[in-house]
N, C-alpha and C positions, 0 to 999 in steps of 0.2 A: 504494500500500500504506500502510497505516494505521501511525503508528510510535504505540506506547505507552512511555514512560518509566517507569512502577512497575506493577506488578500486585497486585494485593491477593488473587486465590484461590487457596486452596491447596487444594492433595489430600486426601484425609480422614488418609492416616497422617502427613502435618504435622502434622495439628492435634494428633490424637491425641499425638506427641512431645511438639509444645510441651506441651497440658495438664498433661502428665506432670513436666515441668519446673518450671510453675509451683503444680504443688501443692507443692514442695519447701520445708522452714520454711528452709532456709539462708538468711542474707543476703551471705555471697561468695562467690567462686567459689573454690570446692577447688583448696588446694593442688596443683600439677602440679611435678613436676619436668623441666626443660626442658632435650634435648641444643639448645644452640644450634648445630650442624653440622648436625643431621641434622632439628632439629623446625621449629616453628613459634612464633611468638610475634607476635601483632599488638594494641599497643596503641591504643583504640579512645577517643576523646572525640566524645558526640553528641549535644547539645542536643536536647531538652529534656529528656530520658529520664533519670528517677533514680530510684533504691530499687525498682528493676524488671530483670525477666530480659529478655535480648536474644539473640537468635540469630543465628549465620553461615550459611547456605545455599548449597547448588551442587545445578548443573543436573544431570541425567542423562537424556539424550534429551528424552522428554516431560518427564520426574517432577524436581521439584524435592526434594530429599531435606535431612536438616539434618547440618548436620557437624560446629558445635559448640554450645553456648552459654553466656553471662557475666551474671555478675552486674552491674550497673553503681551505684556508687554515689551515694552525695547531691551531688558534682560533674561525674554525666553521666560517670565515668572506668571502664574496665573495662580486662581484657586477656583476650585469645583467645589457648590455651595446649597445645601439647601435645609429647611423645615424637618423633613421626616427623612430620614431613612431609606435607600435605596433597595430595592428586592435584593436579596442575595443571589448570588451568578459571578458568572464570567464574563467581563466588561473590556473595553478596548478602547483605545486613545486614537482617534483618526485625525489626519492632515488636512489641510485649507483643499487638499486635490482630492478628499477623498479617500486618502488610503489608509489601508489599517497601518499603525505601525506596533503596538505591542499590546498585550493583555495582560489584565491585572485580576485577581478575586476583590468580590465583593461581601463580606459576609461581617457579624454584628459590629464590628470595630470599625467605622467610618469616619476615621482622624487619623491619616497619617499624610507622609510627604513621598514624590517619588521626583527621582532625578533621573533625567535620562538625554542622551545623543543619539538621534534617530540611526548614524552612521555607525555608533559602537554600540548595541543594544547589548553586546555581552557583556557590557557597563552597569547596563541598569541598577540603580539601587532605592529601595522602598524601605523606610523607618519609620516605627512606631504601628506595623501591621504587621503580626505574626506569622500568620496566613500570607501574607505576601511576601518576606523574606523569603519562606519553603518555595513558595511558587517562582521568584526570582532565580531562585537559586536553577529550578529544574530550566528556565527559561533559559537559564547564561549555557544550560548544558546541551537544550537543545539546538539553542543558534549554532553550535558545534557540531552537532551529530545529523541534523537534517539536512545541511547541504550536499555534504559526504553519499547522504541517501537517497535525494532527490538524482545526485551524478549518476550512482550506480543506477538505477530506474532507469533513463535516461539513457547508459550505456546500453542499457538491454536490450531495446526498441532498435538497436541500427543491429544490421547483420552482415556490419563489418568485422564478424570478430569468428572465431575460432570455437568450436563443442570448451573444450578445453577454458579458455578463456569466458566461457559463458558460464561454468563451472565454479570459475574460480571469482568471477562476476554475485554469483548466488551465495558461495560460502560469506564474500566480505558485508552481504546482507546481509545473511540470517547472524551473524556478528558482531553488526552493529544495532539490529530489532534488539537482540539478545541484550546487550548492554543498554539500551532503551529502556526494557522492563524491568530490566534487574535495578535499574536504578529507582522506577515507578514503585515495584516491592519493598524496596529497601525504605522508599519513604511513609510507604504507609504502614510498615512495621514499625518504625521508629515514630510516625506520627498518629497512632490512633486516635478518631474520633478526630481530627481535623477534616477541614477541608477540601483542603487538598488531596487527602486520601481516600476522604468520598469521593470525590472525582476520579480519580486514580483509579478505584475501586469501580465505579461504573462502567469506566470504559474498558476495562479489563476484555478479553475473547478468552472460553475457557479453552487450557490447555490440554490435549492428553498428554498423558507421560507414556503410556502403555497402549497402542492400540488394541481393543476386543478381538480375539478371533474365534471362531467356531469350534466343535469339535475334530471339523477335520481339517485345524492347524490354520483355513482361509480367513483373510481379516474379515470380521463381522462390521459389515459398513451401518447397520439398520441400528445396533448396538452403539456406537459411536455419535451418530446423530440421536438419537438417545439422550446420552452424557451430554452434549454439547446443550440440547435442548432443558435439562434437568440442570445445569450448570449458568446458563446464559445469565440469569440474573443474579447470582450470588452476590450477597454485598451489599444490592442496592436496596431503598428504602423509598418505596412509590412515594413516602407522603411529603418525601424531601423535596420542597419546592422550588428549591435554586436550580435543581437538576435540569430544568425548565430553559434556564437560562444559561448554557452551555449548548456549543456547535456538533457535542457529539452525541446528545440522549434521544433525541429525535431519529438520526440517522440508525442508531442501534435498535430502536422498535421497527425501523422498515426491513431491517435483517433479520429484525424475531420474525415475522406475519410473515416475510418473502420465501424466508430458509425449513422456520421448522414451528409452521403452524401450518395443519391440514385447511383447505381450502375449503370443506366445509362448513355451513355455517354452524351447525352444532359446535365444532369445534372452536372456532374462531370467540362465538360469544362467551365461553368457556373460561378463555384467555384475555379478553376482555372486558367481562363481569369481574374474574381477580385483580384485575390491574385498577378498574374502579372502585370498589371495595377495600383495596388496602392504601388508596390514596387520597380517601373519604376525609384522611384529618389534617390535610395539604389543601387548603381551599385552592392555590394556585394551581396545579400539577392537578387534583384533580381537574377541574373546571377546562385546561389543556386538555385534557387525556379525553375526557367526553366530548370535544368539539374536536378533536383530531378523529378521532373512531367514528362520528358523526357526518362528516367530510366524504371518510372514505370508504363507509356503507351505503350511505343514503342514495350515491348513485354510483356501484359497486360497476367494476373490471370484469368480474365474475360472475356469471349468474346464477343466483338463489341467495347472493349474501346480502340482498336487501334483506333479509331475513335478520342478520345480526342489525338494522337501524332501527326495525321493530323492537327489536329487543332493547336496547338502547329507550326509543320511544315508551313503549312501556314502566320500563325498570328505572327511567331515571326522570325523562321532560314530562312524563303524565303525572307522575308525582313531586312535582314541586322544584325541576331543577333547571329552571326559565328563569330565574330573575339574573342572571345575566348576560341574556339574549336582549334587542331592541326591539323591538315590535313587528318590525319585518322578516329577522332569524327567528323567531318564533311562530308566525303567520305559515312558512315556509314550510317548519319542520314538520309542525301541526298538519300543513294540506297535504304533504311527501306519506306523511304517516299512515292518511285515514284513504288515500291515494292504491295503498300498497297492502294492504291487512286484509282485502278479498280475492288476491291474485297470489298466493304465494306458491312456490312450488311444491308440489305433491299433497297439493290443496284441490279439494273441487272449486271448480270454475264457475262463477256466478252466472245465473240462468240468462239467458237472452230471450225475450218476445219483442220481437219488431215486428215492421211488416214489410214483403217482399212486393217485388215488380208492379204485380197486380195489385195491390192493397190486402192482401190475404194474410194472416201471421205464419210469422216464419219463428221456430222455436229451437232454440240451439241442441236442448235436452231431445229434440224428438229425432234427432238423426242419428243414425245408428251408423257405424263403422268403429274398425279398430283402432283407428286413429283421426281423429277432426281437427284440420288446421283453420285457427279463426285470424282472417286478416281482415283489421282497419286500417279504412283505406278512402283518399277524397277525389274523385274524378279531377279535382284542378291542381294538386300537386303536384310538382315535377318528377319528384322522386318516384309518387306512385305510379305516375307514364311508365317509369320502368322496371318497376320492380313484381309489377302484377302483371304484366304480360310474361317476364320471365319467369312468374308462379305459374301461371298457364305454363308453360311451356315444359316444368319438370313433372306439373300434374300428370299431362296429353301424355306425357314420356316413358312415366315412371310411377307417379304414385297413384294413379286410374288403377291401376292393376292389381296393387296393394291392398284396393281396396279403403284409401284414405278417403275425406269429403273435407270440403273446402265449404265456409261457413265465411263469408265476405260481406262486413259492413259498410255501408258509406257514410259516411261522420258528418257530409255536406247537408245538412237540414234544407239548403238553401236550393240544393241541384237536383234535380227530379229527373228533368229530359236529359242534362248533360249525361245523368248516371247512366242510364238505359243506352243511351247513344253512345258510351265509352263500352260497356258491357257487349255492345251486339256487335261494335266493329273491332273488337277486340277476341271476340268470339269466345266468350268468357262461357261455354255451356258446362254444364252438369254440376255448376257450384250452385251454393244458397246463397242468394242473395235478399240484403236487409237494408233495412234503414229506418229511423227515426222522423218525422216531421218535426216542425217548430211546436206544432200543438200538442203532439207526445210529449216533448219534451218538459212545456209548460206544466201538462197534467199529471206527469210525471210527481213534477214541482209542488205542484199543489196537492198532491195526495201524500209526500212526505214519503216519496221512494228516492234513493240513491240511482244517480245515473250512470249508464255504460262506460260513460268516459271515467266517472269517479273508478266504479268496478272495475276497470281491464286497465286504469291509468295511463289513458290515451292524452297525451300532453302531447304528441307530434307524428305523424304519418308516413311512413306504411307503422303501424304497429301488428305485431304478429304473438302467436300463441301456436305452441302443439297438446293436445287434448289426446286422452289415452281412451279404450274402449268407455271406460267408464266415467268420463268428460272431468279427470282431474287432471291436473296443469304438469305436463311430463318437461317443458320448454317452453319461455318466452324470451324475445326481445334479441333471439340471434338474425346473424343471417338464412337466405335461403338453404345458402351449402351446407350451413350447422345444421339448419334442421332435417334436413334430409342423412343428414350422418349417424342424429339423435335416432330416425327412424332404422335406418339398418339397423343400428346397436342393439337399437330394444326389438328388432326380428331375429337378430342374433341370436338373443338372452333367448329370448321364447325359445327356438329352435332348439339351443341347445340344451334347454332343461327336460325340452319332452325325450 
């Protein structure tokens, strides 16, 4: 893994702060009045920087956000000043351009001094912060060790080089990892219960000493991801809220879900009902954790792990865990929610009575096959131009034979002729076709029935569904080719169980 020491891009709403900062005509930094119990105060000296704005920064998952910033005078001198207290985390001093140049800890002691030469940062020195001595210290070691590792990295990639020298390339890494960690160990054996060694300690990867093998002598790979999975968080403490505020706690929960959480959703909510529950006494970190797993369920990569924002929905926003949503991230989650709770998979499918072509009802429950594909769909969509005719077209091919039935809504209340006139020059025969009026719709309304669109969570067109003999929800919301894949699978399974 590649180590970078500074970063220089930022987010667009940094920039936007700083610019805003530096249009400012002041040349100090405004008056503050400082509780020294409860605030903050760190006096800042940083070569070369004078008669310029400077900023303090801190992490938040992805986003680096800004938290204060100082004026510095004609001797490089400034001071970072306020009222309360800054969140504990990992904070960072950036330049009039933007660029990061060092990181500091943030945690209860927010009075001390740091000195530093943007050009000798294996200079740096921080007094009167304990936590920041330790973390100085590992700073002065890495400006030493990560160059060296960035090169080899670096040398890797070209293939100018020799087996042998690629070799010998890998030993002078794992070398200098080696001396990395050992030094990380070292400090948070010497340092418990600081800091610095929670940090340390989180971003730990576990190690095997011994890989697992089988009875017959082969390594046991299933055994190993295992351990790794049973080890990954050792250390850490969900409720610790600074955790929040570091560049690496974020990145290592995409490696939990990515590497060694099953993709199901049983499983998933499993792993993230624990991680809510034991970070319940961290208002910060919790409150993250639920709007990160909320983000990245609600309209999930996978399909069926809408299932884990239900649960989420449930287990946490239906019971009281909104008040720090605005009124529109609540409106949201709320509509996402009551959207998704009659469509789940391996759910029965909520009934359809429309009426077809002729004004006759058309009933989704009264068709009979092994499998019923339901696509909505609006004759003036672009997408649908093409996407139902190429439904037609693996039906005609492929799934007539099967024995599937195609069960086809139009969602356009407004299009009657167009529908029929797309339908018959498109030669759409042997499907069901449905639709809705405006007055259905109304009466619908006024009898205090939930509508199609709510039920199948039609927010955008073609919407698709696969329905098994007995019209529960096997597939939605893939493409054509998935679902035609889903179908072989499960002729498959049949087959091979009889």
């Amino acid at each position: 893994m590649k180590l970078i020491v500074a970063i220089a891009v930022f987010m667009s709403f940094w920039s936007a702060t700083v610019a805003q900062s530096n249009s400012s005509e002041k040349k100090s930094t405004p008056a503050k009045t400082v509780n020294t119990t409860n605030g903050y105060e760190i006096k800042v000296t940083l070569q070369p920087y004078k008669n310029c704005w400077m900023y303090l920064g801190s992490y938040y998952g992805k986003n680096k956000i800004l938290a204060d910033s100082a004026w510095f005078n004609e001797k490089s001198e400034a001071t970072f000043k306020g009222e309360n207290k800054l969140p504990g985390g990992i904070y960072f001093f950036v330049s009039p351009s933007h660029s990061l140049l060092f990181e500091i800890l943030m945690d209860e002691g927010q009075h001390f001094t740091v000195k530093a030469d943007s050009a000798h940062l294996e200079n740096l020195s921080i007094t009167g912060s304990q936590e920041n001595t330790l973390f100085g210290q590992y700073t002065q070691f890495l400006t030493k060790v990560a160059p060296q590792l960035n090169a080899l990295q670096e040398q890797l990639k070209t293939s100018a080089h020799t087996t042998a020298d690629s070799s010998n390339i890998q030993s002078q890494i794992v070398k200098l990892n080696k001396e990395l960690n050992d030094y990380r160990q070292k400090l948070i054996d010497e340092n418990p219960g600081s800091m610095v060694a929670t940090f340390f300690q989180a971003v730990k990867v576990p190690e095997l000493k011994t890989w697992p093998r089988k009875s017959d002598g082969k390594i046991d790979s299933v055994a190993a991801w295992r351990y790794m999975k049973d080890h990954f968080w050792d250390g850490v403490n969900f409720y610790n809220n600074s955790l929040i505020r570091t560049p690496f706690f974020d990145p290592k929960l995409e490696d939990y879900y990515k590497y060694y959480v099953s993709v199901e959703a049983d499983s998933v909510i499993k792993e993230v009902n624990y991680m809510l529950l034991a970070s319940r006494s961290g208002k910060d970190i919790h409150q993250y954790l639920l709007g990160k797993f909320t983000d990245k369920y609600i309209n999930p990569e996978i399909m069926g792990q809408d299932k884990v924002f239900l649960f989420l929905f449930n287990n946490y926003f239906s019971k009281g865990d909104t008040l720090w949503l605005n009124e529109k991230q609540r409106k949201y989650i709320f509509d996402r929610a009551y959207s998704l709770m009659a469509n789940q998979i391996n759910e029965d499918a909520p009934q359809l009575v429309l009426k077809d072509t002729t004004g006759n009802l058309a009933s989704l429950y009264s068709v009979k096959a092994p499998f019923t594909f339901v696509v909505f769909w609006d004759p003036t969509c672009s997408h649908c131009k093409i996407e139902v005719p190429k439904l037609d077209s693996i039906y005609e091919a492929k799934w007539k034979q099967l024995g599937v039935q195609i069960f086809a809504v139009n969602t356009n209340e407004n299009m009657f002729d167009e529908w029929k006139k797309f339908i018959n020059e498109n030669h759409l025969n042997g499907w069901h076709h449905a639709w809705q009026n405006r007055e259905g719709r109304i009466a619908d309304e006024q009898a205090g029935q939930a509508n199609y669109r709510q039920l199948f969570d039609i927010y955008q067109t073609p919407t698709m569904y696969l329905l098994d003999a007995d019209k529960k929800i096997i597939a939605k919301k893939l493409s054509i080719e998935q679902y035609d894949a889903v179908i072989e699978a499960k002729l498959k399974t049949k087959t091979t169980m009889q």
